[in-house]
Structure formats: structure tokens, C-alpha cells
C-alpha positions, 0 to 999 in steps of 0.5 A: 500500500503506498504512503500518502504524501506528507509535507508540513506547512512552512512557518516564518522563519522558512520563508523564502526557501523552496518548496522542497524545503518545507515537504520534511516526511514526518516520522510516523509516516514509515509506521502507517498505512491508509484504510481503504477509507481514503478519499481523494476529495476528502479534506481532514485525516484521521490517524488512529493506532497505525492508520490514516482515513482521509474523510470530509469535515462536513460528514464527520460533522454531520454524523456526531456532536463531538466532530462537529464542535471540534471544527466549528472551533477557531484552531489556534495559531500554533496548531496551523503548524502542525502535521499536514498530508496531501494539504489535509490537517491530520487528527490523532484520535485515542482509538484503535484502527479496527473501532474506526473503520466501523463507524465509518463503514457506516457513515460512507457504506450504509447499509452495506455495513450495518445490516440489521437482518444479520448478526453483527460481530462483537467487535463491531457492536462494541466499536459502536458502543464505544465511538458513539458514546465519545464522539456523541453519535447516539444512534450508534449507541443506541443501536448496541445498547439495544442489542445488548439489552435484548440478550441481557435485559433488566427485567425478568420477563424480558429475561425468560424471553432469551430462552426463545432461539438464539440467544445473542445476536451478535457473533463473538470472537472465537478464542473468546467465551460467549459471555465474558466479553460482555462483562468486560464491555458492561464493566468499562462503560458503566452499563450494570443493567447490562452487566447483571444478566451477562454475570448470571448467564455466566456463573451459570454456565461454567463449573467452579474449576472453568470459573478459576481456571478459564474456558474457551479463552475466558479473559477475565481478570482475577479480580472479576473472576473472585467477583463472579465466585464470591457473588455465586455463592451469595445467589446459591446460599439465597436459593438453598434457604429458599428450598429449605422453606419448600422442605419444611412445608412439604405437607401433602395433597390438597386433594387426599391423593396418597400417590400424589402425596407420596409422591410430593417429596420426589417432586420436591428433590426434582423442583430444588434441583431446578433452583440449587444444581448441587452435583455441578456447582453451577448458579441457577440459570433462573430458567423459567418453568413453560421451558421445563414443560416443553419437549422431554418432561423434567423435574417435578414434571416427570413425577406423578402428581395431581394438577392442583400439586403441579400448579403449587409446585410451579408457583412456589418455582416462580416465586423464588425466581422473582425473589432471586431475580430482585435480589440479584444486584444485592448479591453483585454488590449494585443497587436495586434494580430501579436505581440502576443507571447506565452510563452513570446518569 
């Protein structure tokens, strides 16, 4: 890839010299390369990591608050000095080469970039999270808040939701756990609405030796990991005082069945194993009940009891999933669900 033509403008103590005097190559110019967002009639350069865009003003302005107040401010005197490329003044910006390239996919490529009908890839979702929430560009983030929040909602019924086809909309990278990279995202961007689904999802899918030891290229820090550890436990000694209430009003069948009354101690086993996964460790995943109903009947299901039991025993499921679902943040150390903000605000 060629190197675009650099030259820096000539300052008062060069007047007088040749052009070829003032055309001095910059250091940095060995080390980039132009991204194939490099127009020909474009009229400022971002430099971002090792990668130079040449884009218009007027739509970078267009496109978000903070660009557009930053060229509508008179330059000072000494900044008409600095770095030019091709007669464009260059802006360094603090991001990587990958989180530009997609927000300008965007800008230049429309549709061809943002397909909503497809599932976005993580790095481009958290791109848009992270540039539209610097540079102020609010339907970027609002179109990954949404995303997220769909897979890792505030609310338990938006919550049962996500176990209806595909769980996350977006494909993550493959040295990369389907979960952690949310953590990390939700952790930097201060998104705890986010945040406390993607911690229960994960503490209940990985076993406490994957949870200290990684898995499928985990990366979460030891710091987050004795998080998640410390936190499970909390959700897991909630759920076993809960049983142990279930246990001690056992009691027997409304309806003077003695099969069903028998058999109300076996449903009970099957409804804590739905609540407290002893044998794996594992948090409860907070499944709701119609998804033990549906397909090969488990738990309390598969056990003979009369339809008043069932009901009961469904309802005594479904209370201490609402109880453990408010208690939630509680356990993660945030505030109540109602007094969670995002972004801080």
C-alpha cells in the first residue's frame, strides 16, 4: 500500500526557501498505512493506532456532536503548524484502527455495513458502543445498547424471553467465551443493567474449576473472576434457604391423593434441583418453568402428581425466581434494580 504524501506547512522563519524545503516526511509516516477509507476529495485525516482515513469535515460533522464542535472551533495559531498530508490537517484520535473503520463503514457504506437482518460481530457492536458514546453519535449507541439489552435485559420477563432461539445476536470472537466479553464491555462503560444478566448467564454456565481456571479463552481478570465466585455463592446460599422453606412445608395433597402425596417429596428433590444444581456447582440459570414443560418432561414434571400439586409446585418455582431475580444486584454488590443507571446518569 503506498504512503500518502506528507509535507508540513512552512512557518516564518522558512520563508523564502523552496518548496522542497518545507515537504520534511514526518516520522510516523514509515509506521502507517491508509484504510481503504481514503478519499481523494476528502479534506481532514484521521490517524488512529497505525492508520490514516482521509474523510470530509462536513460528514464527520454531520454524523456526531463531538466532530462537529471540534471544527466549528477557531484552531489556534500554533496548531496551523502542525502535521499536514496531501494539504489535509491530520487528527490523532485515542482509538484503535479496527473501532474506526466501523463507524465509518457506516457513515460512507450504509447499509452495506450495518445490516440489521444479520448478526453483527462483537467487535463491531462494541466499536459502536464505544465511538458513539465519545464522539456523541447516539444512534450508534443506541443501536448496541439495544442489542445488548435484548440478550441481557433488566427485567425478568424480558429475561425468560432469551430462552426463545438464539440467544445473542451478535457473533463473538472465537478464542473468546460467549459471555465474558460482555462483562468486560458492561464493566468499562458503566452499563450494570447490562452487566447483571451477562454475570448470571455466566456463573451459570461454567463449573467452579472453568470459573478459576478459564474456558474457551475466558479473559477475565482475577479480580472479576473472585467477583463472579464470591457473588455465586451469595445467589446459591439465597436459593438453598429458599428450598429449605419448600422442605419444611412439604405437607401433602390438597386433594387426599396418597400417590400424589407420596409422591410430593420426589417432586420436591426434582423442583430444588431446578433452583440449587448441587452435583455441578453451577448458579441457577433462573430458567423459567413453560421451558421445563416443553419437549422431554423434567423435574417435578416427570413425577406423578395431581394438577392442583403441579400448579403449587410451579408457583412456589416462580416465586423464588422473582425473589432471586430482585435480589440479584444485592448479591453483585449494585443497587436495586430501579436505581440502576447506565452510563452513570
Amino acid at each position: 500500500m503506498s504512503e500518502p504524501a506528507s509535507k508540513r506547512r512552512r512557518t516564518e522563519s522558512e520563508e523564502g526557501g523552496s518548496d522542497s524545503e518545507t515537504q520534511k516526511p514526518f516520522l510516523f509516516m514509515n509506521s502507517v498505512q491508509r484504510s481503504k477509507y481514503w478519499f481523494d476529495d476528502g479534506n481532514v485525516v484521521l490517524r488512529a493506532e497505525g492508520t490514516l482515513f482521509r474523510v470530509h469535515c462536513s460528514m464527520m460533522a454531520h454524523q456526531s456532536k463531538v466532530f462537529k464542535d471540534m471544527f466549528g472551533m477557531p484552531q489556534p495559531q500554533e496548531q496551523t503548524q502542525d502535521v499536514m498530508v496531501e494539504d489535509c490537517p491530520v487528527i490523532t484520535l485515542g482509538d484503535t484502527g479496527e473501532d474506526v473503520e466501523h463507524i465509518l463503514a457506516v457513515f460512507y457504506d450504509n447499509i452495506n455495513a450495518l445490516d440489521l437482518r444479520q448478526k453483527m460481530h462483537f467487535s463491531q457492536l462494541s466499536a459502536f458502543l464505544r465511538l458513539g458514546k465519545k464522539y456523541e453519535i447516539e444512534y450508534l449507541q443506541n443501536e448496541a445498547l439495544k442489542l445488548l439489552r435484548l440478550d441481557f435485559p433488566a427485567t425478568l420477563d424480558a429475561y425468560d424471553k432469551t430462552f426463545a432461539g438464539d440467544q445473542v445476536k451478535y457473533d463473538f470472537p472465537r478464542e473468546c467465551g460467549p459471555f465474558t466479553p460482555v462483562i468486560l464491555l458492561a464493566l468499562d462503560h458503566s452499563i450494570p443493567s447490562v452487566l447483571l444478566s451477562a454475570y448470571l448467564t455466566y456463573v451459570s454456565s461454567v463449573t467452579p474449576r472453568e470459573l478459576f481456571t478459564g474456558k474457551e479463552g475466558d479473559i477475565l481478570t482475577s479480580s472479576i473472576t473472585a467477583i463472579c465466585a464470591l457473588d455465586r455463592d451469595r445467589l446459591l446460599r439465597c436459593a438453598f434457604n429458599i428450598i429449605q422453606t419448600w422442605w419444611a412445608g412439604l405437607g401433602a395433597c390438597s386433594n387426599n391423593s396418597n400417590s400424589c402425596t407420596n409422591n410430593r417429596r420426589s417432586a420436591t428433590k426434582e423442583l430444588a434441583l431446578m433452583l440449587y444444581p448441587s452435583d455441578t456447582g453451577m448458579a441457577p440459570r433462573l430458567t423459567p418453568w413453560n421451558v421445563y414443560e416443553g419437549g422431554e418432561r423434567t423435574g417435578p414434571m416427570k413425577t406423578r402428581l395431581c394438577a392442583t400439586c403441579m400448579t403449587g409446585f410451579k408457583d412456589r418455582y416462580e416465586d423464588a425466581r422473582k425473589e432471586l431475580w430482585k435480589k440479584l444486584p444485592g448479591f453483585f454488590g449494585l443497587e436495586e434494580w430501579e436505581k440502576l443507571k447506565d452510563f452513570d446518569a
